[in-house]
N, C-alpha and C positions, 0 to 999 in steps of 0.2 A: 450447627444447623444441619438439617437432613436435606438431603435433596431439592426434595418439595418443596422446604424453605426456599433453598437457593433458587427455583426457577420461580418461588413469588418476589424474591428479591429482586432479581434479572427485569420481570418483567415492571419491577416499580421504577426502578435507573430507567429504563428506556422512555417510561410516560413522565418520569423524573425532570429528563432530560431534554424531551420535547420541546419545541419554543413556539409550535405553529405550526406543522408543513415539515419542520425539520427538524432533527435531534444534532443537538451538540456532544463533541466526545465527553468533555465531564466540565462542570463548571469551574467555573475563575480560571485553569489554565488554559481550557480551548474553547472561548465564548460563540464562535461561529458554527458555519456548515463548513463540514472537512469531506473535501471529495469520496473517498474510496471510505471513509469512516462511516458517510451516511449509505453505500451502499450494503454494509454491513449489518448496520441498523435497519435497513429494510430487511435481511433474508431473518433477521429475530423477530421483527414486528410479525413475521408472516407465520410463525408459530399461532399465534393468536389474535392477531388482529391484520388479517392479507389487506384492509385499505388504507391501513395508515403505512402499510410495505410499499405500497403500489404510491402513494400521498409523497414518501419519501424520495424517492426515484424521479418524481415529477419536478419537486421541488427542486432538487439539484441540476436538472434538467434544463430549470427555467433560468438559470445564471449562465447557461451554455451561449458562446464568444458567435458571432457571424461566422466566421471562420470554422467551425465546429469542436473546437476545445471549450472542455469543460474544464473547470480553472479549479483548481487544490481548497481555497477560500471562495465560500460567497457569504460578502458581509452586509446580511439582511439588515440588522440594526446598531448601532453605535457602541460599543464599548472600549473606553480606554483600557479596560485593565489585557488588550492583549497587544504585542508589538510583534512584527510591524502590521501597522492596521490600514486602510484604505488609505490613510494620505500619505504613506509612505510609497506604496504600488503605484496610486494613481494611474488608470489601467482607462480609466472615462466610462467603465461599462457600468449598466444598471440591469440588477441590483450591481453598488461596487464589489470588485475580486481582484486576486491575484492575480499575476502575470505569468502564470505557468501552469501546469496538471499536475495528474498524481493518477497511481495505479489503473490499469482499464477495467477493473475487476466489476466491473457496476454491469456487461452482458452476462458475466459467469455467472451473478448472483441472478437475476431477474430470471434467468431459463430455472435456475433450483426454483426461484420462488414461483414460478409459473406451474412448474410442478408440482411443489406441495401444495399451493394454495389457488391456482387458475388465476383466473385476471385475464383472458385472451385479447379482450379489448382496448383493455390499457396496456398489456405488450404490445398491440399493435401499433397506440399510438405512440409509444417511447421507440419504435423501431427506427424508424429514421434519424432521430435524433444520436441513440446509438451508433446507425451506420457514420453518418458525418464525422463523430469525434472520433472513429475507427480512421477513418478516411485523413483527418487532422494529422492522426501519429502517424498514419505511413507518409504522408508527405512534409511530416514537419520534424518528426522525431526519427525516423527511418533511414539508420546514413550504413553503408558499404552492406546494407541487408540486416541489419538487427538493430531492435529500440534502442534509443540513444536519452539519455537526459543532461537538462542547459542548466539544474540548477540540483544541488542535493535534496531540494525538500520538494522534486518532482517526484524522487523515487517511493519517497515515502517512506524513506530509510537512515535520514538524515544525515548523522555522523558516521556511518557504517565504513568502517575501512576501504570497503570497496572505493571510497570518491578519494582515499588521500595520494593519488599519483596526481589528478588532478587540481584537488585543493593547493597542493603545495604550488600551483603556477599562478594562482589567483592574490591578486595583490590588493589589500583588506586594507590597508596602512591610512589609504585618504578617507574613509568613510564620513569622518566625522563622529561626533557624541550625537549619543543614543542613551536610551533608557529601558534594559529590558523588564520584562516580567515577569516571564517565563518561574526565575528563578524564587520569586517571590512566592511562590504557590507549590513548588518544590524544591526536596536539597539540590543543593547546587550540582553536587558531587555525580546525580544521577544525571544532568543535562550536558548539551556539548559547551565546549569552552569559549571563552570571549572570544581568541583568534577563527575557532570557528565562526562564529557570526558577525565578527567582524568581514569574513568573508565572503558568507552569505550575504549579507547587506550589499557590497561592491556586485555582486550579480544583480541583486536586483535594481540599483541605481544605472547598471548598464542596461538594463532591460529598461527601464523608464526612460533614459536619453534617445534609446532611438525609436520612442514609442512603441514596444511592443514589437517591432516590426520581425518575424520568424525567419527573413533572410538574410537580416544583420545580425541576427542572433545567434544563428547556426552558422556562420563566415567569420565573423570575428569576437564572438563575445568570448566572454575568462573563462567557459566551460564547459567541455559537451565527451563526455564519457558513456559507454553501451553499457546497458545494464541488463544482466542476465535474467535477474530476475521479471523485467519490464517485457523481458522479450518472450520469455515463455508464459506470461500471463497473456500478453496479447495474442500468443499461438493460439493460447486456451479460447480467449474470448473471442476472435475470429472466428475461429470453429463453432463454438456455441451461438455466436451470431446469424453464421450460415444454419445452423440447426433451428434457430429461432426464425430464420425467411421462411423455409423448410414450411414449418409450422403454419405459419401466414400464407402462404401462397404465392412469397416475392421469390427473387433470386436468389441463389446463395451464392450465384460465380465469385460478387467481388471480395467478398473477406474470406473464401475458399483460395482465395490468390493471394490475398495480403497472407495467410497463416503460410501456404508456402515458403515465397518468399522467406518470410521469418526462418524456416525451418532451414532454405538451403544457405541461409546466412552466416547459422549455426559456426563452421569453423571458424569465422574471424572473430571468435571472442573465448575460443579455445586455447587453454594454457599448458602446454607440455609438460613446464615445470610442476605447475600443484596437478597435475591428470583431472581439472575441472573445468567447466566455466566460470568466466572470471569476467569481472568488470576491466575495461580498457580504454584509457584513454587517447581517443580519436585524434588529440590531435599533437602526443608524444610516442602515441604506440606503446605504451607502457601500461602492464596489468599492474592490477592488485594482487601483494602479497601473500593476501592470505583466502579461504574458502568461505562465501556467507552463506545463510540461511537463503539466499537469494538464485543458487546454485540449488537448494533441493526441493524446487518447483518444478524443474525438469520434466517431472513426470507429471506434473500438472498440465504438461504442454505435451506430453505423450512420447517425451523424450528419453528414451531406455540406454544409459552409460554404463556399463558393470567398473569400469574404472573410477568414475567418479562417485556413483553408488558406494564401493569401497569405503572409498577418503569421506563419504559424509556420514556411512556408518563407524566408522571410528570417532569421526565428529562428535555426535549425539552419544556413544557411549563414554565420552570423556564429563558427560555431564548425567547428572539425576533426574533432570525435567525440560522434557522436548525439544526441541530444537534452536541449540543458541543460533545467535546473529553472526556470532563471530567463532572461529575454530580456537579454541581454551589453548591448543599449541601456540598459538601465535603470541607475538609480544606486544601485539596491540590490541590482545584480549582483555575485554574490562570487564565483570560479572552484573556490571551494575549500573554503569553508565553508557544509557540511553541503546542505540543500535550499535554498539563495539562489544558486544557479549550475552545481555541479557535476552532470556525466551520472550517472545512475543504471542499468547497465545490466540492472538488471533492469524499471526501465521503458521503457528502450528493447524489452524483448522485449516486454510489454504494448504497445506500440505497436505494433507488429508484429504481432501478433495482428491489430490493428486494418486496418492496411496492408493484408494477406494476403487479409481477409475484406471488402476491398472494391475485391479483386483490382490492387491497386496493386505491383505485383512490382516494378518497378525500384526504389520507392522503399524498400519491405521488404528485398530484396537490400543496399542502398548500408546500411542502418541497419544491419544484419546484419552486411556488413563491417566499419563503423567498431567496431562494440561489440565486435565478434571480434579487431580488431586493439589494442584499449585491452587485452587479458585475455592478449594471445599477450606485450606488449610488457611490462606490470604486475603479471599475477597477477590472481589471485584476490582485489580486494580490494572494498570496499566501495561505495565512488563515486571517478570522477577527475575531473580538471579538465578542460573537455572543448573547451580550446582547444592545452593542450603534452601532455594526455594522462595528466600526473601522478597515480598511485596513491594514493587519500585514503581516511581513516577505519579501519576494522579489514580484518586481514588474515584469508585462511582463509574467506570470506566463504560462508554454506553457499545462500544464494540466487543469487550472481554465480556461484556453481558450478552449481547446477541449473538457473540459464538455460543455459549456456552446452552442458551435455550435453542440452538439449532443442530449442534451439535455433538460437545462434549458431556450433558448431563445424559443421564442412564436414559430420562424419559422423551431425549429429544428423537422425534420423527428420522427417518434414515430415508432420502431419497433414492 
């Protein structure tokens, strides 16, 4: 396929994948709206079509809690083929969702998207909506100064080494039988393991006993670890937030205060030993052993380490294509299975973001090529192995398609 192909390809997965208002990441394996997956799907929509960009943003929007979280699921219509589905969460809210978030990455996009494609009025009216769920993390996910997550599939990282200091305190054993699906729709081999979601499930049956409630959650639930990457996305997007009041004619003081914060929080999630930022768990004080992808967002958040820089340039050269999940030295490096190794290229484009805006072009460029050259060689699929390059997880992938028309192909627009 040339190119051109690939961005009429891109742009068919996305109209593909549409259901109404909102895109799902790829059929039979993720039949709903995924938080941070539909804001992704907005910054591709807005390549060529800025209403259904601005359509999608709204959408997601509309499942947003009282409280101002916006929730990882919102399951506008019924399908059994995905678990766990609404009556597992049981959450009361309408439309039904989750009991948790996921990445705040939906102000970073909408300021690019404001950019390339205008919309003033419809930032306007997503602006408050934005500030609240800003407002939700600092006071629900915000613990000794940096973003914190109550469940692994907040981060949006799932099985990512970074959670197993605290995974291993989480006790999976009562859950009860379950029937996944996950694995039905892909090989097994590339998802996390039963004990994992058997663990999963115990968080979120705690999350449903006390209703939901965010100060029995953060006091006593099985789980609450800082996550590096959560934190300098939120830097990023408080920033961009204040940029976007800026733009409106609001204030920017309050998420000009929350991105502080974040920033002077910084050292308690500092690891001597790997010279990185490191996930840590809050409530044994133990890092994780090894360096993720979730660490070289840094500079997403405007965060300049020459020590960790180092350790994640050796990272990314121990591999052929952009930046794994997990550091290939580790021994809980997996090429292939799910976030313990494999590239993710739609965080390679979030790194890149990073790169760009801290005027680092050659090394933007080189990431750019490799992730462009993993999509021209595989497809459109969900994560590859990012040492032979191999195609992992779901096919049709409606994010690895909206990077790639916003981004990674030669003809995408550069903000």
């Amino acid at each position: 396929m040339t190119d051109d192909d690939l961005d009429a390809a891109a742009r068919a997965i996305l109209t593909g994948n549409d259901r109404g208002g909102y895109t799902i990441p790829t059929a039979g394996l993720y039949p709903f709206q995924w938080n941070w997956d539909s804001a992704f799907a907005a910054w591709g929509f807005s390549t060529f079509d800025p209403d259904r960009a601005w359509t999608e943003l709204e959408t997601l929007f509309s499942g947003q809690w009282g409280t101002g979280m916006v929730p990882h699921i919102i399951f506008h219509r019924d399908d059994e083929g995905y678990f766990p589905g609404p009556d597992v969460w049981r959450t009361g809210t309408t439309p039904p969702s989750s009991g948790i978030s996921q990445p705040p990455v939906a102000a970073i996009l909408a300021r690019m998207i404001h950019a390339r494609a205008g919309g003033t009025e419809r930032l306007r009216a997503l602006y408050p909506r934005l500030l609240a769920w800003h407002r939700w993390w600092r006071d629900w996910r915000c613990v000794e100064g940096v973003a914190c997550v109550t469940h692994p599939w907040e981060s949006g990282r799932d099985n990512c080494p970074d959670w197993d200091p605290g995974m291993a305190n989480v006790d999976g054993s009562q859950v009860g039988p379950y029937q996944r699906r996950d694995t039905g729709h892909v090989d097994a081999s590339m998802r996390p393991g039963k004990e994992d979601y058997d663990r999963y499930l115990a968080m979120v049956q705690f999350g449903r006993a006390c209703g939901w409630d965010q100060a029995t959650i953060l006091k006593d639930g099985p789980f609450l670890m800082a996550d590096p990457a959560i934190t300098f996305i939120l830097i990023r997007a408080n920033r961009d937030l204040a940029a976007i009041a800026g733009e409106l004619g609001e204030d920017p003081a309050e998420p000009l205060a929350w991105a502080a914060e974040l920033e002077d929080g910084l050292p308690g999630i500092w690891n001597d030993d790997l010279q990185a930022y490191c996930a840590r768990d809050m409530q044994t004080g133990t890092f994780a052993r090894s360096i993720s992808s979730g660490a070289a967002l840094g500079l997403l958040a405007g965060i300049e380490n020459r020590a960790m820089e180092e350790k994640l340039g050796a990272i990314w050269d121990r591999v052929r294509y952009g930046i794994p999940s997990n550091d290939p030295a580790s021994d809980s490096f997996d090429p292939r299975r799910y976030w313990r190794g494999p590239t993710w290229p739609v965080v390679n484009a979030l790194i890149a973001v990073g790169l760009n805006s801290a005027g680092r072009t050659a090394e933007e460029h080189r990431l750019r090529e490799e992730t462009a050259a993993l999509i021209r060689q595989g497809g459109f699929f969900e994560y590859f192995d990012p040492i032979d390059g191999t195609a992992c997880g779901g096919d049709r992938f409606t994010w690895t398609a909206a990077i790639w028309l916003a981004w990674a192909s030669p003809n995408a627009g550069r903000e």
